[in-house]
N, C-alpha and C positions, 0 to 999 in steps of 0.2 A: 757322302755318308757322314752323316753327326751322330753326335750323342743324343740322350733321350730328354731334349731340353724343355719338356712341358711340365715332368716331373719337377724340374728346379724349383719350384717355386708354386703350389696350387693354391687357388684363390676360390670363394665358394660363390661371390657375387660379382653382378659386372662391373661394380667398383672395386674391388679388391685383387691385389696379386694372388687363375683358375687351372686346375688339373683339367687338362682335356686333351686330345691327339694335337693338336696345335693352335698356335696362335695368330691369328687373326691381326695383322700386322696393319693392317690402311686401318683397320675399323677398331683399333687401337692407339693410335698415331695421336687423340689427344691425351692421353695416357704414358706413352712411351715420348712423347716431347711435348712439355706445357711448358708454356708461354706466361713469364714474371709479368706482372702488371707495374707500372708505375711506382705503387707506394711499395709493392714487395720489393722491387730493386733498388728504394733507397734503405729499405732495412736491410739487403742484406750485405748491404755495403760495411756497415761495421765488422764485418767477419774478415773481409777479403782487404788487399790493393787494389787499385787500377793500374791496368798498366796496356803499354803503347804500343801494338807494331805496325812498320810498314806494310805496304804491296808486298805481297811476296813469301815476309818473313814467317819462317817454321814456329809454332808455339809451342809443340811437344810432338814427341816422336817416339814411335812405335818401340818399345821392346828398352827404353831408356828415359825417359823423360816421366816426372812422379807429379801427382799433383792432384788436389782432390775434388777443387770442381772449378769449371771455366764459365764466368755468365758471362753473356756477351749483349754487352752497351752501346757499341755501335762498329756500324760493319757487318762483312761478314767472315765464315770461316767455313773451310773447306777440308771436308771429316775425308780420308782417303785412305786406305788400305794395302799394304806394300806386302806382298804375297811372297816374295823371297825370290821369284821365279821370273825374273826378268819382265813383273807384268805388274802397275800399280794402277787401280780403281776406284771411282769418285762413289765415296757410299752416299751423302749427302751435302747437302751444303746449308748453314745454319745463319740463323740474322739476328739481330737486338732482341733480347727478351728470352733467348735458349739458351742452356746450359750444356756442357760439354762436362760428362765423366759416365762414369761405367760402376758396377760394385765393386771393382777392385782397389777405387779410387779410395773407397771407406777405410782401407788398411794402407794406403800409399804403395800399391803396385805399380809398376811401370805397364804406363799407356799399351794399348791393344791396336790400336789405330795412330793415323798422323794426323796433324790439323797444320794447316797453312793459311794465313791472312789473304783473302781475297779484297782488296782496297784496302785503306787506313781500318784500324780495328783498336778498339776500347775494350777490354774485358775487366771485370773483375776476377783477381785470384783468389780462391779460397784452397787452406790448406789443410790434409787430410783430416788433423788433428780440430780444427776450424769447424771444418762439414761436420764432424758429429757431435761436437757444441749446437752446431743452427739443428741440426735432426729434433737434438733433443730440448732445447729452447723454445722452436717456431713449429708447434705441433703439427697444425693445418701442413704450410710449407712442407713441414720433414717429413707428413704420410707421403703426399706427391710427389717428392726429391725420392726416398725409398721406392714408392711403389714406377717412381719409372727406371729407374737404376736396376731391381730386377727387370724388369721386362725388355728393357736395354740388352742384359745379357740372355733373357731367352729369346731375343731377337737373333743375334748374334749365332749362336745354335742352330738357330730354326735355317737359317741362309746358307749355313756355314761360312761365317765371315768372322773375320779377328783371329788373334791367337795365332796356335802353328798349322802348319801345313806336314802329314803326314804322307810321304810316298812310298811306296810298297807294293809288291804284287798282292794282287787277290787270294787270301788264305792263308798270309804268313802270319806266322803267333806271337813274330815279336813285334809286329803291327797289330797284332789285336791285343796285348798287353799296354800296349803304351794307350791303345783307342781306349780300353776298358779303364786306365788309369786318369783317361783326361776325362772321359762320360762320369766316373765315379764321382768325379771332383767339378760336374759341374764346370765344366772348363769349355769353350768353343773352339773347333780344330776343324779341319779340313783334312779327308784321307782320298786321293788322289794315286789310281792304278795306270806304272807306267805303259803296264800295255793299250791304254785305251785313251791316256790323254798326253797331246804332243808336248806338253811341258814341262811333264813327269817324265817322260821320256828322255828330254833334251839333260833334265838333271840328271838322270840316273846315266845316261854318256860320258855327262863329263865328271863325274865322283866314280864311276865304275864297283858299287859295291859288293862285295863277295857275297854268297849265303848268309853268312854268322854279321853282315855289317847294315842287311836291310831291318828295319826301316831308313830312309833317310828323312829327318827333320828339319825342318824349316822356321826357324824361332821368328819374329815377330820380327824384331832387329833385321833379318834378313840372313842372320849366320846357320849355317849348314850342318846338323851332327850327324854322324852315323850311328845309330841302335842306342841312342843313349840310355842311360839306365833312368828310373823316377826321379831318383836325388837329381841328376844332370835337366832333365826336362823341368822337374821341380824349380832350380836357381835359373835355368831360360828365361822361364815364366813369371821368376819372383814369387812363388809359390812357397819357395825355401827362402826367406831372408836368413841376410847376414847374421847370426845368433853372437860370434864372436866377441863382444862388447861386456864392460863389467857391471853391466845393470843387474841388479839382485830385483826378482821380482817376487810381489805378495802372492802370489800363486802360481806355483807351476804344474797344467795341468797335463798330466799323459795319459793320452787316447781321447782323440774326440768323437766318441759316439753318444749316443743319449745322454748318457749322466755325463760326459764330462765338456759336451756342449753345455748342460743344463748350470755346473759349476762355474762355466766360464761367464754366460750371461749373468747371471746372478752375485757373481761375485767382481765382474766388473760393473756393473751397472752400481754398484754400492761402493763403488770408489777405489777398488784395491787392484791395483796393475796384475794384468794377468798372461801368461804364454800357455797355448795349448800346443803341443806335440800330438802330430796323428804321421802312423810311420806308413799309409797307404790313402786313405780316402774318409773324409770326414762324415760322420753315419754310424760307422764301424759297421759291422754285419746288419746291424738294423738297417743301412740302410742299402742295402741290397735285396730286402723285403717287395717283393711285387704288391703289396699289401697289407696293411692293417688294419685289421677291424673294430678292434676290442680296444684301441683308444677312444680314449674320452674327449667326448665330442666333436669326433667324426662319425656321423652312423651311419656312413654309405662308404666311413673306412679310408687309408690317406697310403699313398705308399711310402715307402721308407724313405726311397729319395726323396719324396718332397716335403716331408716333417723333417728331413736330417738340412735341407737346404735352405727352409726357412731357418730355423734355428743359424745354421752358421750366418747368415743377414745380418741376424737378433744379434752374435756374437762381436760382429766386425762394427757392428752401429754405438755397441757401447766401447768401443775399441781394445779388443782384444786381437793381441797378435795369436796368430794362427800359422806356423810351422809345417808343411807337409811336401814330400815325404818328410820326417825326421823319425830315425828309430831312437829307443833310446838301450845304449848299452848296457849301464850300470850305473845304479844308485851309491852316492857316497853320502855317509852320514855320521862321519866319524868327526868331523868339527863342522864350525856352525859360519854363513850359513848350508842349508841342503846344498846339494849337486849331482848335478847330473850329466852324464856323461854320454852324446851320441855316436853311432857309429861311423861318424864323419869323423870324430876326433873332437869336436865342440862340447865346450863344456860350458851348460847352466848353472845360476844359481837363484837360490828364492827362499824366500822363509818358511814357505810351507809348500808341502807335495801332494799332488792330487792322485791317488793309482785308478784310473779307469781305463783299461792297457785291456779289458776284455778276454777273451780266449783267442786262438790259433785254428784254424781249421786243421778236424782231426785227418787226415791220409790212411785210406786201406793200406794192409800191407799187398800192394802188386807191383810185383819185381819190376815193371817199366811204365809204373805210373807219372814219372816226371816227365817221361820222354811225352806224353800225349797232353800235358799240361798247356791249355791256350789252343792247344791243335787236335781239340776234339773232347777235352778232361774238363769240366770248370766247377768253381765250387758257389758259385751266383748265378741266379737267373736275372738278369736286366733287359730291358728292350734290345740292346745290342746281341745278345747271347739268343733271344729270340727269333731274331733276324734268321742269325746262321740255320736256325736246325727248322725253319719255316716248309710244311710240308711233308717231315722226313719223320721218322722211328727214332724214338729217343727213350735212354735210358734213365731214369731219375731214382736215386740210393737213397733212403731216408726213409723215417716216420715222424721226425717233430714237427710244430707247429710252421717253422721255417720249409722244411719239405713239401707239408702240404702248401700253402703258397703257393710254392714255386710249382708244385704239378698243376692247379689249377691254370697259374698263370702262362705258362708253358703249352697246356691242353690250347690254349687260344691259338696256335700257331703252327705247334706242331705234329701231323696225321694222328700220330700214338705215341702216348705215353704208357712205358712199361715201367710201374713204383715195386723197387725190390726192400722186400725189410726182411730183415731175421726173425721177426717176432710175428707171432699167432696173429696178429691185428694193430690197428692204428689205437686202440682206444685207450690204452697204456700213457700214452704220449703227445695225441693230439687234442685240439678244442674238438666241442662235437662239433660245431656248424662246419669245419674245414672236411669232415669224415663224410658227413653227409653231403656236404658239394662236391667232392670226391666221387663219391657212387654214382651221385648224378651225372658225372661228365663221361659219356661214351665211347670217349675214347682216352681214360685214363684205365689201365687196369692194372691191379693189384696183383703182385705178387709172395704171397706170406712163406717164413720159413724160407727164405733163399737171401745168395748173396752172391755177388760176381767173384768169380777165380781168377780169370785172366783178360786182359786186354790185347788187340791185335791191331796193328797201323805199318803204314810205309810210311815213304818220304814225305806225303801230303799230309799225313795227320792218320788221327783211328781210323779203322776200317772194322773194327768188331768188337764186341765181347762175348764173354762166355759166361754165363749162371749157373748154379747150382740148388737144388732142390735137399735143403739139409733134412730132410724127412725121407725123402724117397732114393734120394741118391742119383736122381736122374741130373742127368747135363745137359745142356741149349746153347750152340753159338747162332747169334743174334747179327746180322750185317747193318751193321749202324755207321754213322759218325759224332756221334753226341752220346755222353752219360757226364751226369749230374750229381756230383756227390752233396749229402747232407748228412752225414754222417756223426756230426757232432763237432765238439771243441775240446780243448785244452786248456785250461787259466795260462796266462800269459805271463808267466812271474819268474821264471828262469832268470831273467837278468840283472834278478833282485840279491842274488847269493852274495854281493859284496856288503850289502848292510844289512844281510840276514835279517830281512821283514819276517814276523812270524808267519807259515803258511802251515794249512791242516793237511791232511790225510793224502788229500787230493792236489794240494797246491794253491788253494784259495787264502784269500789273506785272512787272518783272524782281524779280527777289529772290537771295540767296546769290552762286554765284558767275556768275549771271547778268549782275551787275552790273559796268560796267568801271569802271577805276579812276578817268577821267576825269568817270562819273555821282558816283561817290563823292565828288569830290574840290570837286566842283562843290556838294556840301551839306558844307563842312566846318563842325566845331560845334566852340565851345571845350571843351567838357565829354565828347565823343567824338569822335575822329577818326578821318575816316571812311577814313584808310589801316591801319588795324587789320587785323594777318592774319585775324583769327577773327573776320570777319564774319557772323554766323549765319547759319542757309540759307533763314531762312523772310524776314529783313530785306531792306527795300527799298534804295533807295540814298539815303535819308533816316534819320537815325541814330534809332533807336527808335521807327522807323514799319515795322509787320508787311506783309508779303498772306499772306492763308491761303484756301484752297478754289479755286473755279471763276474767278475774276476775275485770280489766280496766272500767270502764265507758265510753261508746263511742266505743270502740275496734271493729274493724271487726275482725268477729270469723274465723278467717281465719289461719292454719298454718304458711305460707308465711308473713300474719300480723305481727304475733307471733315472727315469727323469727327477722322481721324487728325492731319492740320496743326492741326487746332484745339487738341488735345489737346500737341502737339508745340512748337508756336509759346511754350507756356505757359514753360518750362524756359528758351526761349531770353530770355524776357521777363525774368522772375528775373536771366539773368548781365549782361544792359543794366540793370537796376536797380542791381547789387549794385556797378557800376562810377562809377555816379553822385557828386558829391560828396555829402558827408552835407550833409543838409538841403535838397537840391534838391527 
């Protein structure tokens, strides 16, 4: 069982990185490994060393060893997979002219695979920081470096090969938390049920884990966790680097969803160091979208994972660090420069703060809604979540444009979808084209005027709900294992109360001329003062603290919005920089 690794990455041509149920791996193979010709391997030698191993000798190893691309000059090398599980496997074996790295190499993560010298071997090393100098140098070169390095990792996915190894019995939610957290992230894992395979078995023997301690994981390295939490999977995987260190960076962005991927590309690609903090999956809610249409320039429409997985590519190419999990506690902004505080205990710092931190998914109030959370509750529909309710009666809560989605895309899979809203109709809140493909689909149907009361489950997960009919007063329990909430959000700014960012009504940030003179005046800074007429319009009432996207006051909740603040905020960053004393 994988993740849904076609979405990583969609391509629209057969040259280009293509959305489709899968990939075509032989008939790909000159795509996914091209072969340096003569004059490209003496150019690309100014990037890298050369350097020598024996028969034998290890080049890099799974789960430790960093390094951003391997060409290989003469010899060969031998690509092998060390499963944790007392079982290691020849994925390929590679000769002069192939290059050895993965996407992860683009940000310097530690290897996913081992490579060993098969006879004497010449390679040239290029260093992460290297590789996206040639990307962006050797145009030709760095489409085909990029576009096989994706497809490298949806390879990966497609086999289930690399990465961790998840074991767990079939149905446990803190196996399907961690699956949902590595599918979200674009991550390749392997989930392995001891009851049916003898090596998941032999593990779960000798670790003996209680209820509360499955999943057992398998990090790449070979080391063993019990039920580790994101953060813990997160630093396995190098997912979390070390932040510790006193590097001040020109932009610190929090939340990577649309706009603050669109910030980070933008504003690294223009030269200015940049760190993205995402405290779950980079996308943010968009990209748990089964669909979008109403971007521009896709008009057969792109799903969220795979407009949020290009982007994070786009992000890592011009080298931005990318953090995740990472939450962030609390903002400090009472001396200079910013800081940020996560809830590891790590603290950043940077000259300037991006807020695209999004919303919180809103929770019904039902007394035991946490208890069916992962084991029957979700608040995303992805292929993986499809999988489970394939077949079966499902329940989906919502009327927004995200709702509709997800019933559509849901209606694909599973028998009947029953959509509960409170309100008279969709048309309030959705696009028409989503209403109308709604009606059309046979087995979605519409419930107005109602909302679920209660939930029911045993030890396995839900076993029912209950509806209400707030017009009639009638009641329905429903035997299900599936409901779907879409119920909304909350701005995500509670953790802002230590430098009290201005927020409105609702909790959204003020920004431009949102902000009165009195918030301003109330964050004065020796270095900017904050009665400057030309306050930017995307600035908070905190001098060189951003909001961009859905968490914005004012913001249409729109992708395309999203992407545009992020892209726009970048300019405004630049003239708060350029005001700065020299050397701050």
């Amino acid at each position: 069982m994988s993740s849904s690794a076609p979405e990583f990455i969609p391509e629209t041509t057969q040259d280009d990185p293509v959305q489709a149920s899968s990939l075509d791996i032989q008939g790909r193979m000159h795509q996914i490994s091209p072969v340096f010709t003569e004059a490209e391997l003496r150019r690309l030698q100014r990037y890298g060393a050369v350097c020598h191993y024996a028969d034998g000798a290890t080049l890099f190893e799974a789960g430790s060893s960093s390094f951003g691309m391997l060409v290989i000059l003469a010899g060969h090398v031998a690509v092998t997979r060390h499963e944790g599980l007392g079982r290691t496997s020849l994925m390929r074996e590679v000769g002069p002219g192939h290059f050895i790295a993965e996407v992860a190499q683009l940000s310097g993560r530690p290897a996913l695979v081992n490579g060993h010298a098969v006879g004497d071997v010449d390679v040239l090393v290029i260093s992460s920081e290297s590789l996206r100098a040639l990307i962006v140098a050797e145009a030709e070169m760095g489409e085909r470096i990029v576009r096989a390095l994706i497809l490298r990792r949806v390879a990966l996915i497609e086999v289930n090969s690399g990465g961790p190894v998840l074991v767990g019995p079939r149905g446990n939610g803190n196996l399907f938390h961690l699956q949902s957290f590595l599918s979200s992230n674009g991550h390749p894992h392997t989930v392995l049920d001891p009851a049916s395979d003898a090596a998941a078995a032999a593990l779960a023997e000798r670790y003996q884990p209680t209820q509360q301690e499955w999943p057992l994981v398998v990090c790449p390295d070979g080391k063993v966790m019990k039920n580790p939490g994101n953060a813990e999977l997160g630093r396995c995987l190098g997912m979390l680097p070390d932040l510790s260190g006193d590097k001040i960076f020109d932009v610190l962005v929090v939340g990577a969803g649309p706009a603050g991927l669109a910030t980070a590309v933008y504003a690294a690609s223009e030269g200015l160091s940049v760190l993205a903090l995402e405290q779950r999956a980079y996308g943010g809610q968009a990209g748990a979208s089964a669909r979008i249409e109403n971007y521009l320039g896709f008009p057969t429409g792109i799903s969220g994972r795979a407009l949020a997985g290009r982007a994070y590519v786009q992000a890592q190419k011009f080298g931005v660090e990318i953090a995740t999990p990472a939450s962030a506690a609390n903002l400090l902004c009472d001396s200079w420069p910013l800081r940020v505080n996560l809830c590891d205990g790590t603290q950043v710092r940077a000259r300037t703060v991006v807020l695209s931190c999004g919303a919180r998914y809103r929770r019904p109030s039902l007394a035991n809604l946490k208890t069916y959370e992962g084991r029957g509750v979700y608040y995303w529909a992805s292929p993986i979540e499809a999988k489970l309710c394939k077949q079966e009666e499902i329940i989906l809560v919502g009327g927004g444009n995200s709702a509709g989605q997800a019933a559509v895309f849901l209606s694909g899979h599973a028998a009947k979808v029953h959509m509960v809203i409170r309100g008279e109709g969709l048309a309030a809140s959705m696009s028409s084209y989503l209403i109308e493909r709604i009606a059309a689909t046979p087995n979605i149907t519409l419930h107005t005027h109602t909302e679920i009361i209660a939930l029911e489950g045993d030890d396995d997960g839900l076993t029912g709900a209950r509806w209400r009919n707030n017009q009639t007063g009638e009641e329905c329990d429903c035997a299900l294992r599936r409901v779907f909430l879409f119920v909304g959000a909350d701005p995500n700014t509670d953790w802002l109360h230590d430098c009290a960012v201005a927020v409105d009504e609702q909790g959204f940030i003020r920004t431009g001329f949102d902000v009165t003179r009195a918030e301003c005046r109330a964050h004065g800074h020796a270095i900017y003062p904050p009665d400057l007429p030309d306050r930017a319009a995307l600035e908070t009432s905190v001098p060189g603290v951003f909001a961009i996207g859905d968490v914005r006051a004012g913001s249409t909740k729109r992708v395309a919005a999203a992407v545009g603040e992020g892209a726009a905020v970048v300019s405004q960053i630049h003239g708060f920089l350029a005001r700065l004393p020299v050397g701050s």
